[in-house]
N, C-alpha and C positions, 0 to 999 in steps of 0.2 A: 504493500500500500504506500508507504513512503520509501523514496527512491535517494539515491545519496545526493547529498546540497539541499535536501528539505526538512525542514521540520513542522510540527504541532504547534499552532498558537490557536488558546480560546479565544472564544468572543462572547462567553456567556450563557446561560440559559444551556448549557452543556453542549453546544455547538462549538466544532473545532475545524479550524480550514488549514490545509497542505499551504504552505509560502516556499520560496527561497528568495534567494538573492534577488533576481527579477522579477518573478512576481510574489507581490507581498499590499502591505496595504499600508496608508498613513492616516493621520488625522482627518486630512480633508475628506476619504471615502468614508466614513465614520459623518460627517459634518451633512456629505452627501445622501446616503442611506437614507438619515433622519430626514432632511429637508423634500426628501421626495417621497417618503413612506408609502406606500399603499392602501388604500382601504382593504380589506377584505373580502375575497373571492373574485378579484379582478382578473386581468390577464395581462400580466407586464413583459418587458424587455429589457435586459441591461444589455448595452452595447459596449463592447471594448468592455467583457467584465475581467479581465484577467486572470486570475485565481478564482472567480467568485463570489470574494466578498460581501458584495451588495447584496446580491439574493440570498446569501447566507444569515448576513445582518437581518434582513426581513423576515426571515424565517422562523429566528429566535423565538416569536411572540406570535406567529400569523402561517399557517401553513397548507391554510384554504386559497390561499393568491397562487394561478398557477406563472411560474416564472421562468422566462424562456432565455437563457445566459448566452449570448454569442461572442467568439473569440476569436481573432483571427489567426494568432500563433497555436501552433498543434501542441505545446509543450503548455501554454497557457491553459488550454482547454481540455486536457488531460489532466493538468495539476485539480480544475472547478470540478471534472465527474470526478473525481476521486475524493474528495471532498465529501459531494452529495450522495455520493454511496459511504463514507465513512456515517455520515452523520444518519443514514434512513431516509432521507429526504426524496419524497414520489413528487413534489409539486417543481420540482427542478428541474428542465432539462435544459445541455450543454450544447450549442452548434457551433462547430469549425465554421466559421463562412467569417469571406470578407462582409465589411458592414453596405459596402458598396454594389452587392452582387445577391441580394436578398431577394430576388424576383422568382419564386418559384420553389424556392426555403422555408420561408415563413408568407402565413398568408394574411396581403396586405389590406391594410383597413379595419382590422378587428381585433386590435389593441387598447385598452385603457390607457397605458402608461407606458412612454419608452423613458429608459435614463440612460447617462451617459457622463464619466469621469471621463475628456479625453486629454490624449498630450496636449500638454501646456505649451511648448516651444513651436513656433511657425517654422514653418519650413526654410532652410535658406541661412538661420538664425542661432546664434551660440554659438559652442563648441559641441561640434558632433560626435558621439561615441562609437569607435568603430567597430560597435560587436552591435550585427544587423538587430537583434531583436530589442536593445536596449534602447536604439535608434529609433526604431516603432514607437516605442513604449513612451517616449519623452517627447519627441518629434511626430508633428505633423508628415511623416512621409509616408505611411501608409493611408489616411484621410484626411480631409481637412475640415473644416469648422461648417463650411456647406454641405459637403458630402454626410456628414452627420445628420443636419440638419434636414437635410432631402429624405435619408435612407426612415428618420422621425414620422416625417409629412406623410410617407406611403404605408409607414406599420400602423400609425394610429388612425382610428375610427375617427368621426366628427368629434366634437367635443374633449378628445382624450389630452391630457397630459404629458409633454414633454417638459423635462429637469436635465439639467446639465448645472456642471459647477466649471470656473475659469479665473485665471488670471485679471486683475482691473485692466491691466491696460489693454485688453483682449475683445474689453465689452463693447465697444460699437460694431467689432465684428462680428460679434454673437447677437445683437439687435437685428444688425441687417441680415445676417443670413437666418433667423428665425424668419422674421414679417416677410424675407423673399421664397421661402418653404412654407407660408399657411400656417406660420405656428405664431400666433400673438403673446407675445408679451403683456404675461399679467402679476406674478410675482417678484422681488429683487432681494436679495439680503447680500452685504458685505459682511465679510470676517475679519476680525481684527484677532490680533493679539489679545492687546490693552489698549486702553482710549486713545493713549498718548503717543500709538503708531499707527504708520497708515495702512491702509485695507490689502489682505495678500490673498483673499479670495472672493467669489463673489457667487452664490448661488442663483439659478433664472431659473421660471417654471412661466410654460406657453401653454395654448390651447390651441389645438386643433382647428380652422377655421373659425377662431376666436374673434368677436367683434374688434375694431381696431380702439386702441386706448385704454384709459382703465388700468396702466402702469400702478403698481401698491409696491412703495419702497417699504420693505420693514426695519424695525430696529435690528442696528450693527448687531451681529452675535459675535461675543468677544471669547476668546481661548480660556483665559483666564478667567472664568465665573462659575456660578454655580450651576446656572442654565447646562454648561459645558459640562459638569459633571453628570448633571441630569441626561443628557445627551451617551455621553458613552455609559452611564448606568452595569448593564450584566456584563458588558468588555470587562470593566477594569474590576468589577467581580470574580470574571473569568480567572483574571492575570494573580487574584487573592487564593485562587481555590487551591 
């Protein structure tokens, strides 16, 4: 079940997910999880899920949501079904597929919710890692912030929910390629540290042929609070047990 360069990390609620070096998980997918949570007995998507995580994280407390984890490295998506057979998990299935190539994979239009962690770095930009998969993983060069955004427009039904989380200075690009994929911008929240620094992430959630406008900044969610602990909750229980 675990292969060498991986180990066991909880996350709570007796759920435990396969990580290594490359795929693994931070604060932000934890930040992310929460801010897009699922209702109950939906049908969601995480895109570029990696290891998993995210449909993991949901799982914890909800296991009527059926979740459909697509990944485009075979080592990534190997690590999530391994995973979701560790833990019993039937509401989970794993798909190898580009996120770009989804026609015929998953069927479109009959999604509640798509999410999506993707690389932070634009293509072009930084200093590039030259071990291909870490390259993906940070970098825009397997998709980009439209491609995301389209692959969104066609998995959800009318009304459905798309959440992504990103970089600030990122965000006019994630405005405009939402409102030019059909997905409206309705909710915003920045993440701060603490008050006295500036914002280093920024969660968005769209609607599916969403009337235009109607933007709801909410309050900064700060690292440092209790809300944040409220937030990782059974994780850092997990990390006690």
């Amino acid at each position: 079940m675990i292969k060498n360069g991986e180990h066991l990390e909880p996350l709570g609620n007796g759920i435990r997910i396969i990580v290594s070096d490359l795929f693994r998980f931070s604060t932000d997918t934890i930040i992310l999880a929460d801010f897009a949570k699922p209702r109950k007995g939906i049908k969601a998507v995480d895109l570029g899920t990696g290891c998993g995580t995210i449909p993991l994280l949901w799982s914890r407390s909800d296991k009527t949501t059926s979740i459909t984890a697509v990944e485009l490295q075979p080592e990534g998506a190997d690590m999530a079904r391994r995973s979701v057979e560790l833990n019993g998990l039937d509401n989970i299935s794993v798909v190898n597929a580009d996120l770009k190539e989804l026609k015929g994979v998953l069927p479109f239009g009959s999604f509640d919710l798509v999410c999506c962690n993707p690389p932070y770095k634009e293509s072009g930009t930084g200093i590039k890692n030259p071990d291909g998969e870490k390259l993906l993983a940070r970098h825009e060069e397997g998709c980009t912030i439209g491609d995301i955004c389209l692959a969104a427009k066609n998995l959800l039904q009318f009304g459905g929910r798309f959440v992504m989380c990103q970089r600030p200075e990122r965000l006019a690009d994630v405005l405009e390629a939402m409102r030019s994929n059909d997905l409206e911008p309705k909710r915003l929240r920045f993440v701060q540290q603490r008050p006295e620094k500036p914002p280093k992430l920024f969660l968005v959630e769209g609607r599916r042929g969403g009337k235009k406008g109607g933007l709801v900044t909410e309050s900064t969610l700060f690292i440092e609070s209790d809300e944040m602990l409220g937030i990782y909750g059974s994780y850092k229980e997990g990390y006690l047990e």
